[in-house]
C-alpha positions as CSV (number, residue, x, y, z in Angstrom):
1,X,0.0,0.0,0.0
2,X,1.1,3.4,-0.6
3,X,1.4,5.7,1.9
4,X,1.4,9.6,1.9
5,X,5.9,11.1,2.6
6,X,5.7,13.7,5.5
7,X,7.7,15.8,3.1
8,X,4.7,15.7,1.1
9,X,1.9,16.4,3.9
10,X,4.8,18.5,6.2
11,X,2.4,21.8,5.7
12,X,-0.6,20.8,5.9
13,X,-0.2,18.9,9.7
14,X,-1.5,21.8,11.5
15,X,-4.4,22.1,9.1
16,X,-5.5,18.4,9.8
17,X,-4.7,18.9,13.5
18,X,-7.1,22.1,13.5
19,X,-9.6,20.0,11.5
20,X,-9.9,17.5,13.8
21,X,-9.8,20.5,16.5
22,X,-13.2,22.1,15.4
23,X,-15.0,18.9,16.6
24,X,-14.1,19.3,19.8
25,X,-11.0,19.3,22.3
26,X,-8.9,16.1,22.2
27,X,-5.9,14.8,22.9
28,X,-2.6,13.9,21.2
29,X,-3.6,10.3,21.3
30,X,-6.8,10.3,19.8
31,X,-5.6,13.1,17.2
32,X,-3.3,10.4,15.9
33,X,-5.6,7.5,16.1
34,X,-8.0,10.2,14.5
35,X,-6.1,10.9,11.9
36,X,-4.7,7.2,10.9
37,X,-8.5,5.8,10.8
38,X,-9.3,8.7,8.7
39,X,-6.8,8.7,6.7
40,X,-7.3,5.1,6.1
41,X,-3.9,4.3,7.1
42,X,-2.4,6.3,3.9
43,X,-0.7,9.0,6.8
44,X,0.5,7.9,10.3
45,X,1.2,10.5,12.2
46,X,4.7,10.5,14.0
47,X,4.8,10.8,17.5
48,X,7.5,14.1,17.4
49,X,5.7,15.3,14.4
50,X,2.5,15.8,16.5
51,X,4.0,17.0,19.7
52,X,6.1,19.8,17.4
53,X,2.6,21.0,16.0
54,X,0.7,21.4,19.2
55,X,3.9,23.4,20.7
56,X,4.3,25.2,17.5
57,X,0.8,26.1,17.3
58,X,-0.1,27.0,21.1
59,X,3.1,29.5,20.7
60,X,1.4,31.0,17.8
61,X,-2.2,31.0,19.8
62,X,-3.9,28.6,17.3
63,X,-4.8,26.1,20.4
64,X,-4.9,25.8,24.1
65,X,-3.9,23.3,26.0
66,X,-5.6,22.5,29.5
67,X,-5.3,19.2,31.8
68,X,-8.1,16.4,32.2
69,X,-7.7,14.6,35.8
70,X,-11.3,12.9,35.4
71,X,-10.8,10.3,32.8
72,X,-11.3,6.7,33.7
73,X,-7.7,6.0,33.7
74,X,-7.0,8.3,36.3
75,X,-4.0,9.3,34.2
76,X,-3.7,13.1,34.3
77,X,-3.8,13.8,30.0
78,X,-3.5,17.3,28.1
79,X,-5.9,18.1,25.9
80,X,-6.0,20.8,23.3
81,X,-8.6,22.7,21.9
82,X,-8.7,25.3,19.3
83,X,-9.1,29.2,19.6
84,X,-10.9,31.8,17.4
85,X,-7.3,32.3,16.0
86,X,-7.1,29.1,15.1
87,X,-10.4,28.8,13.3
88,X,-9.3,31.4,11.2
89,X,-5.7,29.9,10.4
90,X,-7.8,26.8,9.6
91,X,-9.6,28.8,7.1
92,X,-6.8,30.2,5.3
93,X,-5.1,27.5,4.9
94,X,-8.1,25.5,3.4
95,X,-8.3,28.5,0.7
96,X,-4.7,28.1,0.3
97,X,-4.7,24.5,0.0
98,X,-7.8,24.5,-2.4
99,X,-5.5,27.1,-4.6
100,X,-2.5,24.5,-3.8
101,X,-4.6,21.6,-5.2
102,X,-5.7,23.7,-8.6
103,X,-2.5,24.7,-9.4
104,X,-0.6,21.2,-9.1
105,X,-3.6,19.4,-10.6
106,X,-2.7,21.0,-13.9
107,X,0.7,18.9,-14.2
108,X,-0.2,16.1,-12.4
109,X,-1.7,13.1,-14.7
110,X,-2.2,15.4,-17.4
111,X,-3.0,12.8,-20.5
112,X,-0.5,15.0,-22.6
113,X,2.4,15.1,-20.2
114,X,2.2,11.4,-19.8
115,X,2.2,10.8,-23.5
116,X,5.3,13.3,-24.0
117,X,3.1,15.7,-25.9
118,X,3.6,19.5,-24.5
């Protein structure tokens, strides 16, 4: 099976990360878990990759992060959820990502590229 490079995907982590964000706080986990299931195992996640994000974007005041001490594990867990300047990040980078996707979609599988015709 082919799966997606993090080179590839690199700038678009947050955007995911906020997508699953506007659902509703959760944590680093169940992001991941989130995001392999959805994702149908094409992207995993790394562990560093998804830690780097949440600093990166609570530095840039995209998320918040805030403890949970009632789950049923009793394990004390930090969850994130997204702020109104994060919704609005999420937003640009969808238009920018929708722009992204038009302008490679014009060389990529292109019926006269493939057949050597310019």
């Amino acid at each position: 099976m082919i799966s997606i490079s993090s080179d590839v995907i690199r700038g678009y982590n947050d955007t995911i990360i906020l997508c699953l964000l506007m659902k509703g706080p959760s944590y680093g986990y169940e992001i991941s878990k989130q995001i392999r299931t959805i994702s149908e195992e094409k992207y995993v996640i790394k562990e560093t990759t998804l830690y780097s994000a949440f600093t990166r974007m609570e530095k840039n005041g995209y998320i918040e992060s805030f403890y949970d001490d009632n789950n049923a594990t009793g394990k004390r867990r930090t969850y994130y959820r997204i702020t109104d300047a994060g919704r609005a990040y999420y937003h640009t980078k969808c238009e920018e990502w929708n722009l992204t996707q038009e302008v490679v979609s014009k060389f990529i599988l292109r019926e006269e590229y493939q057949n050597g015709n310019t």
